[in-house]
PyMOL Python script that loads the backbone (N, CA, C, O; Angstrom):
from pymol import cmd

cmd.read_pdbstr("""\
ATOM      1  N   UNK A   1       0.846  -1.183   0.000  1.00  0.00           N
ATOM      2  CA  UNK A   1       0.000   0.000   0.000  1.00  0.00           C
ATOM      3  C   UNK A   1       0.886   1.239   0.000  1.00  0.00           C
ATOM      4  O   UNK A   1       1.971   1.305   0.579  1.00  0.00           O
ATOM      5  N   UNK A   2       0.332   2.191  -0.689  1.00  0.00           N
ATOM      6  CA  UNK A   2       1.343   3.525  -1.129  1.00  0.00           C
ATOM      7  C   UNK A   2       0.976   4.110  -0.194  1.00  0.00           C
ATOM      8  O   UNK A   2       0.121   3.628   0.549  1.00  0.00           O
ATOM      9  N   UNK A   3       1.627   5.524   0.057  1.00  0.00           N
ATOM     10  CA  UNK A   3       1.046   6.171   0.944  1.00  0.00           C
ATOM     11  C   UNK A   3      -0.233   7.046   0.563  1.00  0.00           C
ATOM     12  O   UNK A   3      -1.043   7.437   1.404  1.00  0.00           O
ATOM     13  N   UNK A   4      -0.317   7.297  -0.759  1.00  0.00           N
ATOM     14  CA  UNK A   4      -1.598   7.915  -1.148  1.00  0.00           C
ATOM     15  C   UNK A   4      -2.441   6.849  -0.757  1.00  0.00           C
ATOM     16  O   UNK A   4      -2.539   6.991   0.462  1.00  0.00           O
ATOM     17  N   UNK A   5      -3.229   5.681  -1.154  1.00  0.00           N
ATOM     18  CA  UNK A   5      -3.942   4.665  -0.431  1.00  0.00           C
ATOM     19  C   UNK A   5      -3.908   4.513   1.290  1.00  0.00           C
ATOM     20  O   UNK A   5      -4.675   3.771   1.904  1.00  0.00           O
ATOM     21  N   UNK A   6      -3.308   5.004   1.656  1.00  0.00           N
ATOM     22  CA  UNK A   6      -3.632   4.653   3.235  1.00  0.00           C
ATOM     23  C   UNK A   6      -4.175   5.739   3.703  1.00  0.00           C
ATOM     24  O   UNK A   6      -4.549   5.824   4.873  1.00  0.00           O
ATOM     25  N   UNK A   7      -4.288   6.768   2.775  1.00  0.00           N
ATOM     26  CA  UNK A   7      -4.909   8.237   3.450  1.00  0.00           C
ATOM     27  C   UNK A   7      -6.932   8.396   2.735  1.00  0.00           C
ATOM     28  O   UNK A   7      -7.841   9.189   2.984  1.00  0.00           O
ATOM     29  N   UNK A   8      -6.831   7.392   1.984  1.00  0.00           N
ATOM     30  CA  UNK A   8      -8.506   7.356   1.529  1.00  0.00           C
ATOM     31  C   UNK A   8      -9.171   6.759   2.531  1.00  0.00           C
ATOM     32  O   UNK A   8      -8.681   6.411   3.605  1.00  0.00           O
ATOM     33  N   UNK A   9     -10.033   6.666   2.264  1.00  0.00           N
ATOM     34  CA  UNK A   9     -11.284   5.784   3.091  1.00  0.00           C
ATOM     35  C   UNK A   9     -11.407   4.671   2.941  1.00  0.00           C
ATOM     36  O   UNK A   9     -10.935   4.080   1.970  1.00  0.00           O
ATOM     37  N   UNK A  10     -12.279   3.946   4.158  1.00  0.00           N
ATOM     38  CA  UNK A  10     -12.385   2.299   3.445  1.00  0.00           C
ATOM     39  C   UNK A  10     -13.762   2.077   2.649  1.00  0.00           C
ATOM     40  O   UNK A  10     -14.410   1.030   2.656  1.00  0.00           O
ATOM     41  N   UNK A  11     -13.994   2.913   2.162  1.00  0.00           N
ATOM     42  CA  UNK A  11     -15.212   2.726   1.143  1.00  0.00           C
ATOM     43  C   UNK A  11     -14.720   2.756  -0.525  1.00  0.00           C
ATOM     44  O   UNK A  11     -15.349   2.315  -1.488  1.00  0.00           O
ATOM     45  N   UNK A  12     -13.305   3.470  -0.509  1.00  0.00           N
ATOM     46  CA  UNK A  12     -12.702   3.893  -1.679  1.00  0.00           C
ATOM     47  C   UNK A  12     -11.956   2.776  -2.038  1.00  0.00           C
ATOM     48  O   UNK A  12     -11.904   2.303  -3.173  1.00  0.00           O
ATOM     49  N   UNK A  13     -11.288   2.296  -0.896  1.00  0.00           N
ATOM     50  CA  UNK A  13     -10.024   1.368  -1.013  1.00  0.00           C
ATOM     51  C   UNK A  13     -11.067   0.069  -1.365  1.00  0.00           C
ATOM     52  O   UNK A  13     -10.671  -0.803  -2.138  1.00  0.00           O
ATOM     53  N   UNK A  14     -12.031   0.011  -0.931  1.00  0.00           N
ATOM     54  CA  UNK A  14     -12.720  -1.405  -1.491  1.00  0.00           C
ATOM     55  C   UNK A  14     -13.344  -1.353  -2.610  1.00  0.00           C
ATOM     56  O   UNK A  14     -13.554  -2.359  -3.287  1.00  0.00           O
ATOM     57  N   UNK A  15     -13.879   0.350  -3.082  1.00  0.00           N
ATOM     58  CA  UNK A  15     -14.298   0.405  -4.364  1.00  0.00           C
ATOM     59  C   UNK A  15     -12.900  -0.040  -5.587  1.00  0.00           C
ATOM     60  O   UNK A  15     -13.140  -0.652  -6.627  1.00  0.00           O
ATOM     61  N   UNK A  16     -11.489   0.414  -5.183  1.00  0.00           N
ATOM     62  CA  UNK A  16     -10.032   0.468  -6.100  1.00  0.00           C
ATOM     63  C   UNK A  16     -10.352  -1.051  -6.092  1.00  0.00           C
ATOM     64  O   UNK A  16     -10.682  -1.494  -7.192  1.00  0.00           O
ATOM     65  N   UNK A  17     -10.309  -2.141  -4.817  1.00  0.00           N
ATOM     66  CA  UNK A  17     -10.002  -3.627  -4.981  1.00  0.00           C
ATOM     67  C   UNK A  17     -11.302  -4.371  -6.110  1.00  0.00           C
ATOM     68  O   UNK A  17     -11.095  -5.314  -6.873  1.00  0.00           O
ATOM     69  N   UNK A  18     -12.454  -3.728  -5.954  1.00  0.00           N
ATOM     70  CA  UNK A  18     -13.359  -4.214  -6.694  1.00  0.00           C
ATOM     71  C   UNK A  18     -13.096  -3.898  -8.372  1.00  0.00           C
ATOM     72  O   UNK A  18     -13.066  -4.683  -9.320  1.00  0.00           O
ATOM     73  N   UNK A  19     -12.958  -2.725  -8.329  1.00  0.00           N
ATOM     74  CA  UNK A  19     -12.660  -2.413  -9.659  1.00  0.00           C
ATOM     75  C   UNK A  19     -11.110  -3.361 -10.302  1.00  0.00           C
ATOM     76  O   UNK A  19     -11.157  -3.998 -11.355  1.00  0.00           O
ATOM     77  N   UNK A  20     -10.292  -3.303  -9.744  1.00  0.00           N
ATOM     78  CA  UNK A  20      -8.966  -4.543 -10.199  1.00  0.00           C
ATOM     79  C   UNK A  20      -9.901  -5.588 -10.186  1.00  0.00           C
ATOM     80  O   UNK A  20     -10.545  -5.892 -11.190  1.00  0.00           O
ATOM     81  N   UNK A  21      -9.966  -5.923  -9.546  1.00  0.00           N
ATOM     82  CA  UNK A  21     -10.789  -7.565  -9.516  1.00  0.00           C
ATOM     83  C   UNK A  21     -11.608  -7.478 -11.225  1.00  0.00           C
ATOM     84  O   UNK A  21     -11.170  -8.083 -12.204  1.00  0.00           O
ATOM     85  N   UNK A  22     -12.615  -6.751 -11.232  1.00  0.00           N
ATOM     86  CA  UNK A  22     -13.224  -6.652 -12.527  1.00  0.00           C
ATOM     87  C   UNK A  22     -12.045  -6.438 -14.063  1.00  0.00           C
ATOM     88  O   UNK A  22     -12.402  -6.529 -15.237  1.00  0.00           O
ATOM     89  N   UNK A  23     -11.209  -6.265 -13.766  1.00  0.00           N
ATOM     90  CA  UNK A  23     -10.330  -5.614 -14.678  1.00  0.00           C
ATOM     91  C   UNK A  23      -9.666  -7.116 -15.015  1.00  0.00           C
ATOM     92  O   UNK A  23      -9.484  -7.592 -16.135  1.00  0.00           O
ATOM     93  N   UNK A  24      -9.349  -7.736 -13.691  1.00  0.00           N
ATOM     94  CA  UNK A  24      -8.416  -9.171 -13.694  1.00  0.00           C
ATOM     95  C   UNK A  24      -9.441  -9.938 -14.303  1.00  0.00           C
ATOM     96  O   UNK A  24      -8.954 -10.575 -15.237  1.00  0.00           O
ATOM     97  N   UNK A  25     -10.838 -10.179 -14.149  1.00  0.00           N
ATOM     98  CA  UNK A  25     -11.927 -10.861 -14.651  1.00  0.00           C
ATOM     99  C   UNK A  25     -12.335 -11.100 -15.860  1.00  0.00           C
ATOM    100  O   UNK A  25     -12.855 -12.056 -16.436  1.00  0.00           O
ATOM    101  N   UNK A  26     -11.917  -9.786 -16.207  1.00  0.00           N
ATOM    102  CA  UNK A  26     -12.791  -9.227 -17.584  1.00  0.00           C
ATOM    103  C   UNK A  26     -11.925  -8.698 -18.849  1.00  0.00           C
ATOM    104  O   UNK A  26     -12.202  -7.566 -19.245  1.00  0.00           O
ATOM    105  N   UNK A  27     -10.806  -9.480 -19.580  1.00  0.00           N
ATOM    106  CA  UNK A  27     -10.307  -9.057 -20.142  1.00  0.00           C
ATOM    107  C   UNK A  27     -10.655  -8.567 -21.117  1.00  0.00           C
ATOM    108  O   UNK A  27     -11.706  -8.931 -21.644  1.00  0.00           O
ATOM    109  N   UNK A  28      -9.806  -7.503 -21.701  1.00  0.00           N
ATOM    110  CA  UNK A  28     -10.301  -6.841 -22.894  1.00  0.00           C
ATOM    111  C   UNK A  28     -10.634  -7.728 -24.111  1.00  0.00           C
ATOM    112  O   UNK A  28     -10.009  -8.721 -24.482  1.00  0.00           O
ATOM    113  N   UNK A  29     -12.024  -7.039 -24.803  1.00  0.00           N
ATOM    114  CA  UNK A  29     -12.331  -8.269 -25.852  1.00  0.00           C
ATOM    115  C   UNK A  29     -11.261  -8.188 -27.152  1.00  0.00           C
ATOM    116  O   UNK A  29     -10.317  -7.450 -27.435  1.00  0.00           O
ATOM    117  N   UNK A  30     -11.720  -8.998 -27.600  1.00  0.00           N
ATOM    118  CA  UNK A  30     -10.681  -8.953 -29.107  1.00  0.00           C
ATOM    119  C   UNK A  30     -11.814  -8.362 -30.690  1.00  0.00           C
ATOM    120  O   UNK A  30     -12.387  -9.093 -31.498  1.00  0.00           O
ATOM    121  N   UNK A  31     -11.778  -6.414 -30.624  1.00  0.00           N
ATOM    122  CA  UNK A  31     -12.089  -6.181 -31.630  1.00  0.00           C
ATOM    123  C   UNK A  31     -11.315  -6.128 -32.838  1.00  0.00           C
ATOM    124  O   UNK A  31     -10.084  -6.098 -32.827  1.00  0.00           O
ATOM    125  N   UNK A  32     -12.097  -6.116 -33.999  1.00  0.00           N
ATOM    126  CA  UNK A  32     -11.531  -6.472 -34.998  1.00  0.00           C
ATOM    127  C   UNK A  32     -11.113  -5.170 -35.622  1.00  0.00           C
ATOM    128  O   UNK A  32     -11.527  -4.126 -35.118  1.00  0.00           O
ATOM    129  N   UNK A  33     -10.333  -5.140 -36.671  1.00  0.00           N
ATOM    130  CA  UNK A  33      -9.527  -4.005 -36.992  1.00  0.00           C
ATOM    131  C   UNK A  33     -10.518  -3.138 -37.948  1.00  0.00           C
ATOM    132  O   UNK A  33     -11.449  -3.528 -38.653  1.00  0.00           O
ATOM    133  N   UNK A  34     -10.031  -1.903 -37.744  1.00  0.00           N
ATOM    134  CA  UNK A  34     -10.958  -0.491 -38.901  1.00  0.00           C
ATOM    135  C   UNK A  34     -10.363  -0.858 -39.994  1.00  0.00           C
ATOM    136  O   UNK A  34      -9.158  -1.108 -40.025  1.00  0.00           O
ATOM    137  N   UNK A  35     -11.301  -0.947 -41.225  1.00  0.00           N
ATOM    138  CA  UNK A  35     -10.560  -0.918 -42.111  1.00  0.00           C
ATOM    139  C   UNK A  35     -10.454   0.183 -42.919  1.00  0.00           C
ATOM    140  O   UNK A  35     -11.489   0.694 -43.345  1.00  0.00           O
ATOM    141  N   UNK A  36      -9.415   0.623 -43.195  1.00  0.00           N
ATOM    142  CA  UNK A  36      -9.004   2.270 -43.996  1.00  0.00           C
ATOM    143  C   UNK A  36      -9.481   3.397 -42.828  1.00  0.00           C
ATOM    144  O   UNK A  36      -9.753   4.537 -43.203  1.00  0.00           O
ATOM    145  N   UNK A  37      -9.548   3.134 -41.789  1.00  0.00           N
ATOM    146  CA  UNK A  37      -9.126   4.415 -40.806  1.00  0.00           C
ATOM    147  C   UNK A  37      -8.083   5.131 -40.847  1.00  0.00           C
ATOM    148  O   UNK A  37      -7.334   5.087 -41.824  1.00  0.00           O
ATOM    149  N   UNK A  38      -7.836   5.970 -39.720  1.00  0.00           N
ATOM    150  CA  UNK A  38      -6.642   7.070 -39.596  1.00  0.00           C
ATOM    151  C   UNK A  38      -5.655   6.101 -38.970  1.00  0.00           C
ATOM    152  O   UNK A  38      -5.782   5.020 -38.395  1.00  0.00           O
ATOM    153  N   UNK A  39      -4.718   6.808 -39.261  1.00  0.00           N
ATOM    154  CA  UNK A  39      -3.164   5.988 -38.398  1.00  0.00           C
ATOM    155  C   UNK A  39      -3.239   6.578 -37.036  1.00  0.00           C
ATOM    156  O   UNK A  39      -4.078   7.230 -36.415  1.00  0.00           O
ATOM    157  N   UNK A  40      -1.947   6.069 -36.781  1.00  0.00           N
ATOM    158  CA  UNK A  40      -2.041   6.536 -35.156  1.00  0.00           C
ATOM    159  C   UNK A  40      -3.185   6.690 -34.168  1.00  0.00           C
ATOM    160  O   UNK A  40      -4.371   6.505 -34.440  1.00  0.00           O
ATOM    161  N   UNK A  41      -2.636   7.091 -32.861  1.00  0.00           N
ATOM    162  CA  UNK A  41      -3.735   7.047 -32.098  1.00  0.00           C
ATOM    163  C   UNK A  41      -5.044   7.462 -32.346  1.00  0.00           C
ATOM    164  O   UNK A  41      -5.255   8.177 -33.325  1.00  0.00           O
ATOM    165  N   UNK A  42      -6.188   7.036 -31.424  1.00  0.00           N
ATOM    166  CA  UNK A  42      -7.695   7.365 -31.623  1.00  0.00           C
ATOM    167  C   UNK A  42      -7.380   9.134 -31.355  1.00  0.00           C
ATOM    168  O   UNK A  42      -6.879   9.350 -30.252  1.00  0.00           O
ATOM    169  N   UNK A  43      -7.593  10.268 -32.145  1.00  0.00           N
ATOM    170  CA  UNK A  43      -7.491  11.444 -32.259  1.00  0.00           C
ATOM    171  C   UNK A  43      -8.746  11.940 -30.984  1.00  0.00           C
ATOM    172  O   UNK A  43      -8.187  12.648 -30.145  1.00  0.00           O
ATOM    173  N   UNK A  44     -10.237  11.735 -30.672  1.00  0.00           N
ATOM    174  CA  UNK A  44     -10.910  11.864 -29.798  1.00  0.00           C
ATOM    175  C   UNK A  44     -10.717  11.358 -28.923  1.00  0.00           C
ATOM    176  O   UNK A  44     -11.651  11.687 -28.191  1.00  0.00           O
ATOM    177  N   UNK A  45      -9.948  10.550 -28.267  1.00  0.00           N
ATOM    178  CA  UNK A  45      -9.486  10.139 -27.037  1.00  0.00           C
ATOM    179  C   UNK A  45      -7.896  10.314 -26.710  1.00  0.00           C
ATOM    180  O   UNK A  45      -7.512  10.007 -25.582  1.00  0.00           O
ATOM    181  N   UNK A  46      -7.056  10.755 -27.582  1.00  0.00           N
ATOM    182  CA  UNK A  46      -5.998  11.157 -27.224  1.00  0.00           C
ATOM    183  C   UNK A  46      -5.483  12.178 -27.612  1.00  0.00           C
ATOM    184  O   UNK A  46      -4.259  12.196 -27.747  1.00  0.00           O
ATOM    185  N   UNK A  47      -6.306  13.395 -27.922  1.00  0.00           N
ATOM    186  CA  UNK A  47      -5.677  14.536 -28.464  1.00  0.00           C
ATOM    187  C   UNK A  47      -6.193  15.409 -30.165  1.00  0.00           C
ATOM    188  O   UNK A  47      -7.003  14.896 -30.937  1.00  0.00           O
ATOM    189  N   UNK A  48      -5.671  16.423 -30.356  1.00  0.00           N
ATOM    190  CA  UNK A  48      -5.859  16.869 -31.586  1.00  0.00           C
ATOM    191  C   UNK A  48      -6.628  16.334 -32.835  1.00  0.00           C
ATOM    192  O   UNK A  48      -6.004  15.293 -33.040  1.00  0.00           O
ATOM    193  N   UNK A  49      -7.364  16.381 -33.571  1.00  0.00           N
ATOM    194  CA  UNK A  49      -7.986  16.066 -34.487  1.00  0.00           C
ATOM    195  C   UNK A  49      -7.221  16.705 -35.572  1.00  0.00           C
ATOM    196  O   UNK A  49      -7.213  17.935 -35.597  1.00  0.00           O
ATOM    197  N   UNK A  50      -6.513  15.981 -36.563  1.00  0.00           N
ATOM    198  CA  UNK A  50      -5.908  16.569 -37.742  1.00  0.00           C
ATOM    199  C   UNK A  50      -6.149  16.278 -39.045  1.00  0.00           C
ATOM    200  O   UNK A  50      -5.343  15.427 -39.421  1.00  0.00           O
ATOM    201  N   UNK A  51      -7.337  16.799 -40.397  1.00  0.00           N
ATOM    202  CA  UNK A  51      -7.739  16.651 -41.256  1.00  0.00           C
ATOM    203  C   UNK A  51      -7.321  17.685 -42.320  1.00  0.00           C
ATOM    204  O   UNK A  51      -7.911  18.753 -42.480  1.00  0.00           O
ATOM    205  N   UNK A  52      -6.373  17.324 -42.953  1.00  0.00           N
ATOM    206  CA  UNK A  52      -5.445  17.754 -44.244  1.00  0.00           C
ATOM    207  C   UNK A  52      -4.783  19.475 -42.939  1.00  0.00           C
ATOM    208  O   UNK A  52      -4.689  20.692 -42.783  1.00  0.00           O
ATOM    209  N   UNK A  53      -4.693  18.938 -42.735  1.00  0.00           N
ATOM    210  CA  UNK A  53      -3.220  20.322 -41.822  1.00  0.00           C
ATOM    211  C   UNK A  53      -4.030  21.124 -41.279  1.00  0.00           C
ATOM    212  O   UNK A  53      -3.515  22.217 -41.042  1.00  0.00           O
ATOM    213  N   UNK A  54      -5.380  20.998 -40.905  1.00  0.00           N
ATOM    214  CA  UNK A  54      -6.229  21.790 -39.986  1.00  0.00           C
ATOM    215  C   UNK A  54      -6.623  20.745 -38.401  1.00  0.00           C
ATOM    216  O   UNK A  54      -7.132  19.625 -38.359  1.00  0.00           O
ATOM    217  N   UNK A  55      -6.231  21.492 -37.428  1.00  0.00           N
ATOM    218  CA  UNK A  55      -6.302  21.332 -36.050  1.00  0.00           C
ATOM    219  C   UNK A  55      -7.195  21.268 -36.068  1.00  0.00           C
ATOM    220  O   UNK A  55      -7.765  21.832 -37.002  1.00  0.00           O
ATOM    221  N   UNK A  56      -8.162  20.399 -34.866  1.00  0.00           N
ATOM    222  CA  UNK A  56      -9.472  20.636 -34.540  1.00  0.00           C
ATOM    223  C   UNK A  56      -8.959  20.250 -32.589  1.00  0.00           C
ATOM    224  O   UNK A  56      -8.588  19.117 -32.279  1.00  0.00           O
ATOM    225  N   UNK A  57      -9.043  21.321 -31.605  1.00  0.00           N
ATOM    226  CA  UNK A  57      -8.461  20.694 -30.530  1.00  0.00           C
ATOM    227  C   UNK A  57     -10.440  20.712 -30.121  1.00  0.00           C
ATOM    228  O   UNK A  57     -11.344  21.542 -30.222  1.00  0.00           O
ATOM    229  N   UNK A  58     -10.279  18.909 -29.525  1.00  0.00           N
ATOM    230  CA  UNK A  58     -11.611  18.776 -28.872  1.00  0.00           C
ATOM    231  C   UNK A  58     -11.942  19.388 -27.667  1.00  0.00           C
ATOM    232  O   UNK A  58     -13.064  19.235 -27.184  1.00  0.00           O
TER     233      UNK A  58
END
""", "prot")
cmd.dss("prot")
cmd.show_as("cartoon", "prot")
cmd.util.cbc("prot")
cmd.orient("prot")
Protein backbone atom coordinates (compact mmCIF):
# COMPACT_ATOMS: atom_id res chain seq x y z
CA UNK A 1 0.00 0.00 0.00
CA UNK A 2 1.34 3.52 -1.13
CA UNK A 3 1.05 6.17 0.94
CA UNK A 4 -1.60 7.91 -1.15
CA UNK A 5 -3.94 4.67 -0.43
CA UNK A 6 -3.63 4.65 3.24
CA UNK A 7 -4.91 8.24 3.45
CA UNK A 8 -8.51 7.36 1.53
CA UNK A 9 -11.28 5.78 3.09
CA UNK A 10 -12.39 2.30 3.45
CA UNK A 11 -15.21 2.73 1.14
CA UNK A 12 -12.70 3.89 -1.68
CA UNK A 13 -10.02 1.37 -1.01
CA UNK A 14 -12.72 -1.40 -1.49
CA UNK A 15 -14.30 0.40 -4.36
CA UNK A 16 -10.03 0.47 -6.10
CA UNK A 17 -10.00 -3.63 -4.98
CA UNK A 18 -13.36 -4.21 -6.69
CA UNK A 19 -12.66 -2.41 -9.66
CA UNK A 20 -8.97 -4.54 -10.20
CA UNK A 21 -10.79 -7.57 -9.52
CA UNK A 22 -13.22 -6.65 -12.53
CA UNK A 23 -10.33 -5.61 -14.68
CA UNK A 24 -8.42 -9.17 -13.69
CA UNK A 25 -11.93 -10.86 -14.65
CA UNK A 26 -12.79 -9.23 -17.58
CA UNK A 27 -10.31 -9.06 -20.14
CA UNK A 28 -10.30 -6.84 -22.89
CA UNK A 29 -12.33 -8.27 -25.85
CA UNK A 30 -10.68 -8.95 -29.11
CA UNK A 31 -12.09 -6.18 -31.63
CA UNK A 32 -11.53 -6.47 -35.00
CA UNK A 33 -9.53 -4.00 -36.99
CA UNK A 34 -10.96 -0.49 -38.90
CA UNK A 35 -10.56 -0.92 -42.11
CA UNK A 36 -9.00 2.27 -44.00
CA UNK A 37 -9.13 4.42 -40.81
CA UNK A 38 -6.64 7.07 -39.60
CA UNK A 39 -3.16 5.99 -38.40
CA UNK A 40 -2.04 6.54 -35.16
CA UNK A 41 -3.73 7.05 -32.10
CA UNK A 42 -7.69 7.37 -31.62
CA UNK A 43 -7.49 11.44 -32.26
CA UNK A 44 -10.91 11.86 -29.80
CA UNK A 45 -9.49 10.14 -27.04
CA UNK A 46 -6.00 11.16 -27.22
CA UNK A 47 -5.68 14.54 -28.46
CA UNK A 48 -5.86 16.87 -31.59
CA UNK A 49 -7.99 16.07 -34.49
CA UNK A 50 -5.91 16.57 -37.74
CA UNK A 51 -7.74 16.65 -41.26
CA UNK A 52 -5.45 17.75 -44.24
CA UNK A 53 -3.22 20.32 -41.82
CA UNK A 54 -6.23 21.79 -39.99
CA UNK A 55 -6.30 21.33 -36.05
CA UNK A 56 -9.47 20.64 -34.54
CA UNK A 57 -8.46 20.69 -30.53
CA UNK A 58 -11.61 18.78 -28.87
Amino acid sequence: MTDETRQLPAEALRALAEAEERRRNNPDPDLPTELGGRKGLEPVRYGDWENKGLAIDF
